[in-house]
Backbone bond lengths (Angstrom), bond angles and torsions (degrees), N, CA, C in turn:
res aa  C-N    CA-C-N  psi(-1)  N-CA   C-N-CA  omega(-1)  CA-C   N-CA-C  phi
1 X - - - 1.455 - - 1.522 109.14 -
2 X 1.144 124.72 142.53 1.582 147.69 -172.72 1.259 112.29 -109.80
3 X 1.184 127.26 142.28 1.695 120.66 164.55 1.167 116.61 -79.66
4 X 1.248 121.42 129.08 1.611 123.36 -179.83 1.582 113.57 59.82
5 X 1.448 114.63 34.57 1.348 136.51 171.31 0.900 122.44 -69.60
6 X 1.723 122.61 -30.43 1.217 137.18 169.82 1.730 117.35 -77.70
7 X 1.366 114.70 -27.06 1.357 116.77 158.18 1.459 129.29 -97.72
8 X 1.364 111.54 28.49 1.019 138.99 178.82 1.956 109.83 -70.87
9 X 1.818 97.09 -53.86 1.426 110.97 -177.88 1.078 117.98 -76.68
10 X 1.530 115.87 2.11 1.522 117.91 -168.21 2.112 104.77 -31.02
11 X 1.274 107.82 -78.76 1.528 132.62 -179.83 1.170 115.06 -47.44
12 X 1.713 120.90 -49.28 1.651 124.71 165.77 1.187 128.77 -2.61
13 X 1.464 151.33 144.72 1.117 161.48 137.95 1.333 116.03 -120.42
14 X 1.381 111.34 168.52 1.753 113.64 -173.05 0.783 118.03 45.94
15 X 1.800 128.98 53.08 1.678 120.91 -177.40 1.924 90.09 -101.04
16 X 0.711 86.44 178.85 2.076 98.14 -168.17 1.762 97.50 -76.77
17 X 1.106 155.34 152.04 1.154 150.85 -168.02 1.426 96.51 -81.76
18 X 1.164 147.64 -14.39 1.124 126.52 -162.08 1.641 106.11 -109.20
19 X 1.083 98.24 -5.53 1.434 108.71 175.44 1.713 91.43 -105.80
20 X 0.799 160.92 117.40 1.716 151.08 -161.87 1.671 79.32 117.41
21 X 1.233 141.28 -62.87 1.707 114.52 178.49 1.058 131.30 -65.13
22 X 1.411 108.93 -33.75 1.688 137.46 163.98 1.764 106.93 -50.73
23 X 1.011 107.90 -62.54 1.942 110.85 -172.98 1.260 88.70 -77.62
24 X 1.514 153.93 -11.72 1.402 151.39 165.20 1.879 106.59 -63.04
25 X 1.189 89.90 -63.11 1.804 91.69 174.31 1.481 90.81 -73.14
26 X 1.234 167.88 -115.52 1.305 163.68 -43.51 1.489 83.08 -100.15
27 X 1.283 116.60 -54.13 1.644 118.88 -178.52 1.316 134.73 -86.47
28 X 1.524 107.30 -1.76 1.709 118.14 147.84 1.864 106.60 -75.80
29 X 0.716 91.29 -41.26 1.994 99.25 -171.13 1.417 93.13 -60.29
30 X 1.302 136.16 -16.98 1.636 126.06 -136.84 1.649 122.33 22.05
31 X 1.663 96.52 52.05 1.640 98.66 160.87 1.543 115.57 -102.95
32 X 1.580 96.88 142.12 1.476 98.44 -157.19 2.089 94.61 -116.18
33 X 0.945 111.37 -36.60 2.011 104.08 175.74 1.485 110.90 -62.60
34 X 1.329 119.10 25.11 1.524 96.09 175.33 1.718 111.22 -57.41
35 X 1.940 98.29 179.62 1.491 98.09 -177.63 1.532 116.79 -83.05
36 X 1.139 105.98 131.25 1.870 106.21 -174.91 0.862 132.97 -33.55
37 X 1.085 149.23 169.27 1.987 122.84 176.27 1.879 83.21 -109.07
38 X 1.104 158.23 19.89 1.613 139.58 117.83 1.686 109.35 -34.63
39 X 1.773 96.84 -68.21 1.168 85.51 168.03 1.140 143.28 -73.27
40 X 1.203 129.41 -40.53 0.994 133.80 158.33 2.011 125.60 -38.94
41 X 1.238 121.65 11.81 1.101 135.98 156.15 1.291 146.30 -113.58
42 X 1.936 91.07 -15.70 1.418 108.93 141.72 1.257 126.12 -63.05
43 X 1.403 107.40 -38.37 1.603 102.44 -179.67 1.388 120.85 -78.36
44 X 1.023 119.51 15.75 1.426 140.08 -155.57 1.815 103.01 -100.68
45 X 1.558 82.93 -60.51 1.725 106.20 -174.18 1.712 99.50 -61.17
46 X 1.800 114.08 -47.20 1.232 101.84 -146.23 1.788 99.40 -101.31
47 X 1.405 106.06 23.03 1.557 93.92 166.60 1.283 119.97 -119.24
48 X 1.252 112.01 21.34 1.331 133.59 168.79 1.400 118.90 -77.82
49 X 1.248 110.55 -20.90 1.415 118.43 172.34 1.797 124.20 -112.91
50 X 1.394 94.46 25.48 1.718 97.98 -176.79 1.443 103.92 -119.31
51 X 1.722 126.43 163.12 1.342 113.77 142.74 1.410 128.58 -96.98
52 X 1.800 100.97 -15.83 1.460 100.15 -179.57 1.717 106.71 -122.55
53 X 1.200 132.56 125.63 0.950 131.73 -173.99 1.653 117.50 -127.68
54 X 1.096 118.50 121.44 1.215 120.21 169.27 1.769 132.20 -120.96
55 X 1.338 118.88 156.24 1.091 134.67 -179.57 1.397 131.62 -118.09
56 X 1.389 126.57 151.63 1.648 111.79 154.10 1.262 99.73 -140.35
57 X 1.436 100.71 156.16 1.541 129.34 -169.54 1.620 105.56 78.09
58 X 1.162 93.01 62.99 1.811 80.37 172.19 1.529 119.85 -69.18
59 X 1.725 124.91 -19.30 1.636 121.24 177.58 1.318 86.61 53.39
60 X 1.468 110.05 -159.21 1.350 133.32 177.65 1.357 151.51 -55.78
61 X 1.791 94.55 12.79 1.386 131.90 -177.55 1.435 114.35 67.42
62 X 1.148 126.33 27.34 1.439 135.89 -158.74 1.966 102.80 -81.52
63 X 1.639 115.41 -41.62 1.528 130.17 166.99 1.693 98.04 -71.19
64 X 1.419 107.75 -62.12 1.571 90.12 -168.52 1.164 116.97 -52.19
65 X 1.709 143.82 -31.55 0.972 168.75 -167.35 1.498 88.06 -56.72
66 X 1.405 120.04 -82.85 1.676 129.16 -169.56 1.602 104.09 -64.98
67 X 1.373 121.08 2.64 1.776 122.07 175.78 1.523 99.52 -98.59
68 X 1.083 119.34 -39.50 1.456 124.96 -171.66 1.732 100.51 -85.29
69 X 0.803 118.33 -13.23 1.879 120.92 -166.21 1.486 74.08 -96.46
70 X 1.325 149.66 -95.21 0.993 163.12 -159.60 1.646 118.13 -34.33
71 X 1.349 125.33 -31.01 1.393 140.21 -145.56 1.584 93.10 -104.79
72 X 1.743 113.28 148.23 0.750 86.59 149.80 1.712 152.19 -144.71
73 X 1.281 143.21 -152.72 1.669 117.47 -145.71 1.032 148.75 -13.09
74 X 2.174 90.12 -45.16 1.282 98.65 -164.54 1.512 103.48 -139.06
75 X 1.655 96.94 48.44 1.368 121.43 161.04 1.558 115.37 -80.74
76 X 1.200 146.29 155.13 1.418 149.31 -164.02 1.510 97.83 -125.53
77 X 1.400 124.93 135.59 1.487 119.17 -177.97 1.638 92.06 -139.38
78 X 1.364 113.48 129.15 1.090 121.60 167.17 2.498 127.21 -123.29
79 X 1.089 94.14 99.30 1.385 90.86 -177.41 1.486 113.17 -100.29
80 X 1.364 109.42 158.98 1.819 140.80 178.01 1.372 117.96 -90.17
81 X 1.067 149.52 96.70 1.252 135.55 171.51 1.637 102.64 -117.33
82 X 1.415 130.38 131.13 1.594 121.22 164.10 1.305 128.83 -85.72
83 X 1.326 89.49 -13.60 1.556 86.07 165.37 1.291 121.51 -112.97
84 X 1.721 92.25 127.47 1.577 115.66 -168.85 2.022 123.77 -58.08
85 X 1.332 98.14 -25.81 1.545 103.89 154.08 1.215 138.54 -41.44
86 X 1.541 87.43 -73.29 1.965 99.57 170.35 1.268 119.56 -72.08
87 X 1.430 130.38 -46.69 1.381 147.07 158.73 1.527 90.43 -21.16
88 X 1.641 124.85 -75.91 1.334 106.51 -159.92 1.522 125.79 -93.85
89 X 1.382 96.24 25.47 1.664 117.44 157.39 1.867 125.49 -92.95
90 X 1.609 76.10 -45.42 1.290 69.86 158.42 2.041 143.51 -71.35
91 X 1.413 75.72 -29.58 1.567 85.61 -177.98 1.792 105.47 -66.62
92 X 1.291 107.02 -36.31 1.704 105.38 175.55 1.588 105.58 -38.43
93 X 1.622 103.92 -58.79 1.373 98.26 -172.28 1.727 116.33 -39.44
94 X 1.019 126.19 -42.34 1.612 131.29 -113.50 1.902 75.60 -132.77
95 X 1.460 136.89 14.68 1.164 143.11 157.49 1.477 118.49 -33.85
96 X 1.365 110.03 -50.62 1.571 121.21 -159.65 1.227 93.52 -107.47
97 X 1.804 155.22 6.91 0.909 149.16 110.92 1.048 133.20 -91.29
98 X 2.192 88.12 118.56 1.793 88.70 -163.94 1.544 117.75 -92.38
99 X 2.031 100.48 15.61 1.288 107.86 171.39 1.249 121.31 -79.00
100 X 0.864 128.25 3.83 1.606 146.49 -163.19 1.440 108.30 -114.30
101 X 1.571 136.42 134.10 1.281 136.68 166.08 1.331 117.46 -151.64
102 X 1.459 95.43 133.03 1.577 104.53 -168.60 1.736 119.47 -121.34
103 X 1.403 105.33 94.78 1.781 115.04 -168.56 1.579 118.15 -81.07
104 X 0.915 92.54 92.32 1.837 85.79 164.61 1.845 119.22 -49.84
105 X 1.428 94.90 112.04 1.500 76.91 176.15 1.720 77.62 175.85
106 X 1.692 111.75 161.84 1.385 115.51 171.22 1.909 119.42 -55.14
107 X 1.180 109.49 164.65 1.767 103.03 -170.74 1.595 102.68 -54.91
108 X 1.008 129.84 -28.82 1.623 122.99 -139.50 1.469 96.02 -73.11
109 X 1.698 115.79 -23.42 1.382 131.67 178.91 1.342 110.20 -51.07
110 X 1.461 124.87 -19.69 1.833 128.17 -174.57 1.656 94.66 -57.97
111 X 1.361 115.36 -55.73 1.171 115.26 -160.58 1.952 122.29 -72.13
112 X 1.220 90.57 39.92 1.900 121.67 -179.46 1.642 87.96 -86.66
113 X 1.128 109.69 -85.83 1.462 127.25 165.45 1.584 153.20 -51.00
114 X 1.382 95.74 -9.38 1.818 118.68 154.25 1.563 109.19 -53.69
115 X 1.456 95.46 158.46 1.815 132.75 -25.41 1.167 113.95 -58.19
116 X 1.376 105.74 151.74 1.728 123.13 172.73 1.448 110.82 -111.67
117 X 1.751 108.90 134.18 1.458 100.41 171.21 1.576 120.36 -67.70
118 X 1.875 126.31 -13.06 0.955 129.55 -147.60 1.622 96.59 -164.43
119 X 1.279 109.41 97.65 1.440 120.87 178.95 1.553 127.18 -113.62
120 X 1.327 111.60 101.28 1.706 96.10 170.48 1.431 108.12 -119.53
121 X 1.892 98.19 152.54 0.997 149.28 -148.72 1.805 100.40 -103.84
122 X 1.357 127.87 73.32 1.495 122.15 -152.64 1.625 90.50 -129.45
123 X 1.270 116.58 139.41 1.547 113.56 135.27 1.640 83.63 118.30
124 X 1.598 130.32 107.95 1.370 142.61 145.01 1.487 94.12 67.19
125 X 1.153 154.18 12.77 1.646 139.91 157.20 1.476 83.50 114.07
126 X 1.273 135.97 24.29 1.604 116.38 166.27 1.839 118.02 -46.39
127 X 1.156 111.38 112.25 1.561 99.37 158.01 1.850 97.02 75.07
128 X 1.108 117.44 -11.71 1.675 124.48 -174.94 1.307 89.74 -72.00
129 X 1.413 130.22 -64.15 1.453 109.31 -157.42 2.173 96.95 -159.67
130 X 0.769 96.88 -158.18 1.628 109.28 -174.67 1.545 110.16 83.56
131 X 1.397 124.73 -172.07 1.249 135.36 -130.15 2.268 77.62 -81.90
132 X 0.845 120.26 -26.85 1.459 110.87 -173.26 1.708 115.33 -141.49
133 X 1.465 109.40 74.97 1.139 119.89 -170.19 1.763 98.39 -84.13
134 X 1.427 102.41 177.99 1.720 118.41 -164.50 1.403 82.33 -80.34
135 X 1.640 102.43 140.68 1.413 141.58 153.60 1.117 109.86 -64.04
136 X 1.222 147.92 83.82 1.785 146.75 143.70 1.456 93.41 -24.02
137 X 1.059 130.03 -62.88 1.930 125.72 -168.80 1.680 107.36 -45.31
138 X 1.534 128.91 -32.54 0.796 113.38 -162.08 1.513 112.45 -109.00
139 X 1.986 104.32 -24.55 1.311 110.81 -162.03 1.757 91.98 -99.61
140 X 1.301 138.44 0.09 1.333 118.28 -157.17 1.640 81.34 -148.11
141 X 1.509 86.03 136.84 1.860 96.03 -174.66 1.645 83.55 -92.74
142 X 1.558 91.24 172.49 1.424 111.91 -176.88 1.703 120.50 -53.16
143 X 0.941 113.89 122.02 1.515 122.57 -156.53 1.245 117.62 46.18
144 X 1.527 111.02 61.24 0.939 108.41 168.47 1.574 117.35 -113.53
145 X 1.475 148.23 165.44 1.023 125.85 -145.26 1.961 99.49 -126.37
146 X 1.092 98.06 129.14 1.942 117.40 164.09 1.420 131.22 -61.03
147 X 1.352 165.18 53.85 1.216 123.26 -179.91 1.523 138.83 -101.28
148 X 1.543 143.61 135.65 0.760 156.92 178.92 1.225 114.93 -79.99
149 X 1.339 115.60 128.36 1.526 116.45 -166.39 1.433 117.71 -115.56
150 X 1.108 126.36 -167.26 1.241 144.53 142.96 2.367 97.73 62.11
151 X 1.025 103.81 43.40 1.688 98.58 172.84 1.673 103.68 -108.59
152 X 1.675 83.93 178.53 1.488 101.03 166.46 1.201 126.74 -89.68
153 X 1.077 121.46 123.27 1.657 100.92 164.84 1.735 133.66 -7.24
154 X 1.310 134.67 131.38 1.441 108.11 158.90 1.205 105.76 -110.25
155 X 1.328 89.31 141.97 2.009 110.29 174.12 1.603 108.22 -100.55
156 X 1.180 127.32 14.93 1.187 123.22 164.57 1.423 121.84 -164.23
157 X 1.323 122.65 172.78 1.859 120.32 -173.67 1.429 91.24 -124.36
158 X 1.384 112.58 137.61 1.339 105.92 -29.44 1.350 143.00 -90.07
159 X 1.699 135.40 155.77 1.048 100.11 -149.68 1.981 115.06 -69.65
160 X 1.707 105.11 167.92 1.597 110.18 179.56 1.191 85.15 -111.36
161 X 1.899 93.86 166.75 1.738 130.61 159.27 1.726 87.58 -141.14
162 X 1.500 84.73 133.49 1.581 103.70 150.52 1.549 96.06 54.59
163 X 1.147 121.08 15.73 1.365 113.49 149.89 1.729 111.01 112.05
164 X 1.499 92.76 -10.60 1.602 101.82 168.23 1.027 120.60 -138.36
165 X 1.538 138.66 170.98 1.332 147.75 -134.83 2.098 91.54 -64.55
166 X 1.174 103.05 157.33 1.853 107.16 167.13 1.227 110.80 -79.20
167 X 1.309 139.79 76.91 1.523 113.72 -165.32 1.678 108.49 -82.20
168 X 1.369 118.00 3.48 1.673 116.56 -164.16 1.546 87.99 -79.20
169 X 1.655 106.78 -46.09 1.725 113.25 -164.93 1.656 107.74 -72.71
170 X 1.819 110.52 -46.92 1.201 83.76 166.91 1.642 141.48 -90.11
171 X 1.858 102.86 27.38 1.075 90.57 167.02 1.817 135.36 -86.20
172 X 1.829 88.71 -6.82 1.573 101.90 167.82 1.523 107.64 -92.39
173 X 1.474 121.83 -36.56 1.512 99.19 171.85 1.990 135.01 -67.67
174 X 1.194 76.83 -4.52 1.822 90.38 172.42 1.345 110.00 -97.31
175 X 1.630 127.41 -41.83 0.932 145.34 -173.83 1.848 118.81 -20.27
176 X 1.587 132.86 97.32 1.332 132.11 -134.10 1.650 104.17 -74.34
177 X 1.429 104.88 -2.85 1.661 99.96 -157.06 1.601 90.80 -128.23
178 X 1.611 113.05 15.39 1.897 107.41 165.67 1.789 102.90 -124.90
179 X 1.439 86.06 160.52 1.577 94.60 148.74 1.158 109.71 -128.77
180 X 1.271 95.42 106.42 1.940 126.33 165.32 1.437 117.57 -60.71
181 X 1.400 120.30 122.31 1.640 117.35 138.12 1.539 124.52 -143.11
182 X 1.417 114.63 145.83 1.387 116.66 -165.21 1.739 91.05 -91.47
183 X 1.684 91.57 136.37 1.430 110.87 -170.20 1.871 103.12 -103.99
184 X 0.985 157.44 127.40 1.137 156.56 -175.13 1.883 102.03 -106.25
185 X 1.064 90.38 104.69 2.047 108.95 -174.04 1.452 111.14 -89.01
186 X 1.514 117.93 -41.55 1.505 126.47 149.52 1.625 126.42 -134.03
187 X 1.960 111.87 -173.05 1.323 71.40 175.40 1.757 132.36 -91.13
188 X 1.327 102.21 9.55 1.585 132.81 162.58 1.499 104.93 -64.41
189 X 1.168 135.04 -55.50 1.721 142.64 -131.02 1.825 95.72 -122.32
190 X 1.190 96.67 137.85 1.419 109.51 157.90 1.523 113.57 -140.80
191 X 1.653 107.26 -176.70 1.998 102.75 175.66 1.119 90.22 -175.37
192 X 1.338 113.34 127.19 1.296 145.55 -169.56 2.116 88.43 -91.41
193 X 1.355 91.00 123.53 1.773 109.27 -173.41 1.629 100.00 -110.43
194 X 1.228 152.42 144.86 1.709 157.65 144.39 1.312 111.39 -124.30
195 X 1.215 104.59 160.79 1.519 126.88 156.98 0.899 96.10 -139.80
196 X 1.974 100.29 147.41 1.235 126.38 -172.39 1.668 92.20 -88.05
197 X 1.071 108.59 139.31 1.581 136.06 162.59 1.477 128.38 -51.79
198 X 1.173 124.75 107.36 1.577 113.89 -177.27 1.356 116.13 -66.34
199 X 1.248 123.98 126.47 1.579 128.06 165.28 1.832 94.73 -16.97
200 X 1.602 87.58 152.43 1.573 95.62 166.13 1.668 112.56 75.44
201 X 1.335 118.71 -43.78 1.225 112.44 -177.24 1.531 132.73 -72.25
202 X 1.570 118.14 170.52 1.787 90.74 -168.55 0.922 107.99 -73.45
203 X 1.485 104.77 165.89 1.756 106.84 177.20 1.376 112.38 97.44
204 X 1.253 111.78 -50.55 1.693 121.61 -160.58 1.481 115.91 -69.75
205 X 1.201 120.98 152.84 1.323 116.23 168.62 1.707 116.55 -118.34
206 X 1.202 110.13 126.44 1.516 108.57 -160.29 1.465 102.65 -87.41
207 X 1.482 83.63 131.46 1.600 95.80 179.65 1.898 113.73 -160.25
């Protein structure tokens, strides 16, 4: 989720219809962090190449929207939302695809449905970082791909928050079993991109 993500599309054209129902509810709900359409075009590109894809924080389905537009047929997409409001707004959308599922319940619930070839990490620091952030080893099969959303740019190495080192960001860019890189989407927006590491390879830690 983004701040003012949802007024992001104000100007937009040619967004995929299902994302156009998504920013339809996002702005009946008066939800305003949907996912950016920067981002939201990454996710576009990179679920085209998964069958199982998952999310958390779906909000108003506005990202799942551009994951499911993007994916394809007989790809499986499963998202987290805890709150039971949006959760069951979103799921209205996502009615007539019964490839799509949207659980109300805290993030840790993604991992029902692991491994995912294609996992994002969306909505208030879910699973992003704190004393027990998401396992790539467990939720992302082997080369399978991470993304982290919603940052700032960094203007320096390494990057800071609040005046000291990032340790949430560099705990995925150090992270022994990815290959990390921070993608810059605007000059506001960045998203931390990985692949999980194949056993055996350098760097990796087998597990």
């Amino acid at each position: 989720m983004s701040i003012g993500g949802t007024a992001a599309y104000a100007d937009l054209a040619g967004l995929p219809p299902l994302v156009k129902c998504a920013l339809q509810t996002a702005r009946q709900a008066g939800f305003a962090p949907s996912c950016r359409p920067e981002q939201g075009r990454l996710l576009y590109a990179l679920a085209a190449g998964a069958d199982v894809i998952g999310e958390t924080g779906t909000g108003c389905g506005v990202g799942l929207a551009w994951l499911a537009s993007g994916a394809r047929p007989q790809a499986r997409l499963v998202s987290v939302e805890r709150d039971a409001h949006r959760a069951a707004l979103a799921a209205q959308i996502f009615l007539d695809h019964p490839q799509v599922s949207v659980i109300c319940a805290d993030w840790r619930e993604i991992h029902r449905d692991e491994p995912y070839d294609l996992l994002v990490l969306d909505g208030g620091g879910q699973g992003k970082s704190g004393e027990k952030p998401a396992d790539p080893y467990r939720l992302l099969r082997p080369g399978g791909t991470l993304v982290i959303d919603d940052l700032t740019p960094a203007r320096q190495w390494p990057p800071r928050f609040d005046g000291a080192v990032d340790q949430a960001r560099m705990h995925w860019l150090d992270h022994p079993g990815l290959d990390a890189a921070e993608l810059r989407l605007a000059p506001d927006l960045a998203a931390l991109v990985a692949t999980r590491r194949f056993p055996g390879t350098a760097g990796a830690a087998d597990r």
